[in-house]
N, C-alpha and C positions, 0 to 999 in steps of 0.2 A: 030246776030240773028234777024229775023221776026218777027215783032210782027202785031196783024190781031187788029184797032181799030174802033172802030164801037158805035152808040148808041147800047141801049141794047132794047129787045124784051121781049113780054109774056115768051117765051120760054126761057130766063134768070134766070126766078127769084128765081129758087135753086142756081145758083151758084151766084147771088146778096146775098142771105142769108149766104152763107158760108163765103164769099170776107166781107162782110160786121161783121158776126160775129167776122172775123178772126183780123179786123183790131177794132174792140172795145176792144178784149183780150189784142190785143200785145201793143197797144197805146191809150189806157182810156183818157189821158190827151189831147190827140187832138178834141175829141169828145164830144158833150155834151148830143151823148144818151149814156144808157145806156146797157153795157153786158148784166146783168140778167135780163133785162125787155125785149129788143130786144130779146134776145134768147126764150124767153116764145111766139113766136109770129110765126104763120104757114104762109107757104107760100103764100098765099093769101097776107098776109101782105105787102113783099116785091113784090108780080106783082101791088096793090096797090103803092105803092111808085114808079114803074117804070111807071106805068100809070098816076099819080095824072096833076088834069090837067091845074096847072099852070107850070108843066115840061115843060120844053126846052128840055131835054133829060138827061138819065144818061149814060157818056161816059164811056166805057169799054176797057180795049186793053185783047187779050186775045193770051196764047202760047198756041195751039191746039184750044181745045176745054175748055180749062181752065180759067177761069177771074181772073187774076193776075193785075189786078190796075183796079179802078172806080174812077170816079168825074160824078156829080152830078151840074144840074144849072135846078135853079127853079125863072119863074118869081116872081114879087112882086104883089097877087091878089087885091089890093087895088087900085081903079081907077085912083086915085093918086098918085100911083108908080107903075104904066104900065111900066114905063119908067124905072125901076129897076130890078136886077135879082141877085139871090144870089147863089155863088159856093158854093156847101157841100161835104162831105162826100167824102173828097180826101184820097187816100192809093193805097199805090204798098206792093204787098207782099216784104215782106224783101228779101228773095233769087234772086229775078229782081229791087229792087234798084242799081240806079247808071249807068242805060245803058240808060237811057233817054228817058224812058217811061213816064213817069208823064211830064215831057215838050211836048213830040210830044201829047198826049193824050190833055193837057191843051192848045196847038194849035190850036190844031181841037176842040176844044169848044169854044174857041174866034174866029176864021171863020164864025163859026153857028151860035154866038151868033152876032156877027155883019149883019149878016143877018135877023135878027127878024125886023121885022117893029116899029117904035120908042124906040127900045132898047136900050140906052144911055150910060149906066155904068154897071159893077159886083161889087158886094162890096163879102166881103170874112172876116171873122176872123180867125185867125191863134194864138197856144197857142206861148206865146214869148218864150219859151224854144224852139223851133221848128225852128232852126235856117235854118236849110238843107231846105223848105219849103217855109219860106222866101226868102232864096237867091232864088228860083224857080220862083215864082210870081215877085219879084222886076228885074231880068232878062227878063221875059215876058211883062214888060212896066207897072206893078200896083204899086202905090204910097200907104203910109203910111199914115191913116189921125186921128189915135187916138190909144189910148187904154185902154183897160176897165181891171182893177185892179178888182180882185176877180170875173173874169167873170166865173168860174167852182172853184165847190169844191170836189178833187177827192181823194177817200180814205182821209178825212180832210185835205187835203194840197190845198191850194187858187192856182190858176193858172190866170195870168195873159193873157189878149189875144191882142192881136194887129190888128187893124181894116184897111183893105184895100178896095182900089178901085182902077177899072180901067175904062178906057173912052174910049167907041166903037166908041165914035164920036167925033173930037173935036171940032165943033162952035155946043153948046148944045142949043141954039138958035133954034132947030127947032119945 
């Protein structure tokens, strides 16, 4: 199967809202917004989020006309981490898991993101039950460099996250 991946557009941002509520329902644990507060939020919200303007972009792959996976990479607006950018807001609907969309998608964001002018690294947290995600990232060349114990507490259960990075450049020297 075809799948069409693209950054996303104004003209997105109801099926951002859907893709996005759909993956706080099904997987709370991986995220640390929230269902009920996101969902309280009109579209304006999310063409905000697809515009905000330390975006790099939000990657989308879509079957038809439908957004079936997003990831998300947002510089770091602090002048002193220009040089940093962070992945968010990864999810494939559960019925196109497994056909290798979240890898070509997470491709084409590491391309673009190696193209950004002093762009240097992505850092990324990932919750460590999320084993399938892991191996995803650590196949795509990011190492492991920590992790933060009770970084989410969701329905009172502490979620541990594990903290990644990857290196757009290697002599960071510049």
């Amino acid at each position: 199967m075809s799948f069409n991946l693209r950054i996303l557009n104004n003209s997105d941002s109801a099926a951002l809202r859907a893709l996005r509520l759909q993956a706080l329902a099904d997987s709370p644990a991986n995220f640390g917004a929230d269902f009920g507060r996101e969902s309280l939020q009109a579209a304006s919200y999310f063409a905000d989020k697809i515009n905000h303007p330390d975006n790099i972009g939000i990657f989308g792959a879509f079957d038809g006309t439908q957004l079936i996976a997003m990831m998300g990479l947002q510089r770091d607006s602090g002048l002193k981490r220009r040089h940093c950018a962070k992945l968010w807001g990864v999810f494939t609907s559960p019925a196109y898991r497994g056909q290798g969309i979240s890898a070509s998608l997470l491709q084409m964001l590491i391309r673009i993101a190696r193209q950004q002018p002093g762009l240097l690294h992505i850092r990324l947290s990932v919750n460590a039950r999320n084993t399938d995600a892991q191996h995803l990232y650590l196949r795509a060349g990011w190492t492991a460099y920590g992790r933060e114990p009770d970084a989410l507490s969701v329905d009172g259960e502490m979620q541990e996250e594990i903290l990644m990075t990857l290196k757009l450049v290697e002599d960071l020297s510049l």
